[in-house]
N, C-alpha and C positions, 0 to 999 in steps of 0.2 A: 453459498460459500465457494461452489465448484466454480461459477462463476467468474469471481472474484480473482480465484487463484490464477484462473485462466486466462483472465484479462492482465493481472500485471506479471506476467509470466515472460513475456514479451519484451526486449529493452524498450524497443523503442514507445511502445504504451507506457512504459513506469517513465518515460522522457516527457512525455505527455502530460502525465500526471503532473512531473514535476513544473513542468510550464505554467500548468494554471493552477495552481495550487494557492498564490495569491490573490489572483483576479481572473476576472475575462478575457478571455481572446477569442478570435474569431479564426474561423475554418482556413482562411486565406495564411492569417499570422501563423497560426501551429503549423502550416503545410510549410512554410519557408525558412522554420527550422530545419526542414530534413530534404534530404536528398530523392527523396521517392515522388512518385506521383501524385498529385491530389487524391486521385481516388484511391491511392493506399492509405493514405493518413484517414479521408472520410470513412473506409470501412477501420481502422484502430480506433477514431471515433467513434463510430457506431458498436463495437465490442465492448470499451468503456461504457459509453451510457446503458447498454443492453445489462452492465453488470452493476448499474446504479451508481457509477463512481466517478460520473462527468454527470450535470447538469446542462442543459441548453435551453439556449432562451433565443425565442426570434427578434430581429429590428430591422424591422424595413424587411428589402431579403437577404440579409448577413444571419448566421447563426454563430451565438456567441456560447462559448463553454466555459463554465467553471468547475473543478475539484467538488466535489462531495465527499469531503472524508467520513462522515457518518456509514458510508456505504462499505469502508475496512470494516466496521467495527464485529463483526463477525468473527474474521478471519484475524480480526488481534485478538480477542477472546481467546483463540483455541489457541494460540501462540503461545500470549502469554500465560494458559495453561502449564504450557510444556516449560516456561522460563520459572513459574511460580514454586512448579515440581521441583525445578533444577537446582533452586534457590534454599530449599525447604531439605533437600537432599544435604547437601552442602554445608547447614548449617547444624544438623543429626551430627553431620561426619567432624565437624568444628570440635564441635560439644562433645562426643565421643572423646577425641583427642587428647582435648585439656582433660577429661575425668583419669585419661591413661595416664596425661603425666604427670597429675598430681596422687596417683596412686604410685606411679614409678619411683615420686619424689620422696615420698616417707618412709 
């Protein structure tokens, strides 16, 4: 999960993300999204796959990446942890309420 956080920590990797998150693209197409060097984008590449959250496949000599979302699935667990609590808090405090104001009410 340390991982993870650490790779889309970054704008420009969670831009990455967002690019292939549909399909394929290849190291050339991601790089001319951005303004940096090739080998900047190849080492945010290599941080994503290293965190399991890009996929690459070779053809010919192009390397094509796509999105692996199974690879959040970690770090939404503990999230949504904290959203589930939030939710569950929330709904105690709901419930509490209405019990006040219909004891207010009679």
């Amino acid at each position: 999960m340390e991982a993870v956080a650490h790779a889309i920590a970054a704008p420009r990797r969670r831009a990455i993300l967002r690019l292939v998150r549909d399909g394929e693209l290849s190291a050339g197409e991601i790089a001319a999204h951005f303004d940096v060097t090739r080998p900047a984008v190849s080492q945010h590449l290599r941080v994503l796959k290293d965190a399991e959250l890009l996929v690459e496949r070779r053809e010919g000599t192009r390397r094509l990446y796509r999105a692996r979302p199974a690879g959040l699935a970690e770090l939404r667990a503990f999230v949504d942890g904290f959203w589930d609590d939030g939710l569950a808090r929330l709904q105690l405090e709901a419930e509490l309420e209405e019990r006040r104001r219909r004891t207010d009410g009679r």
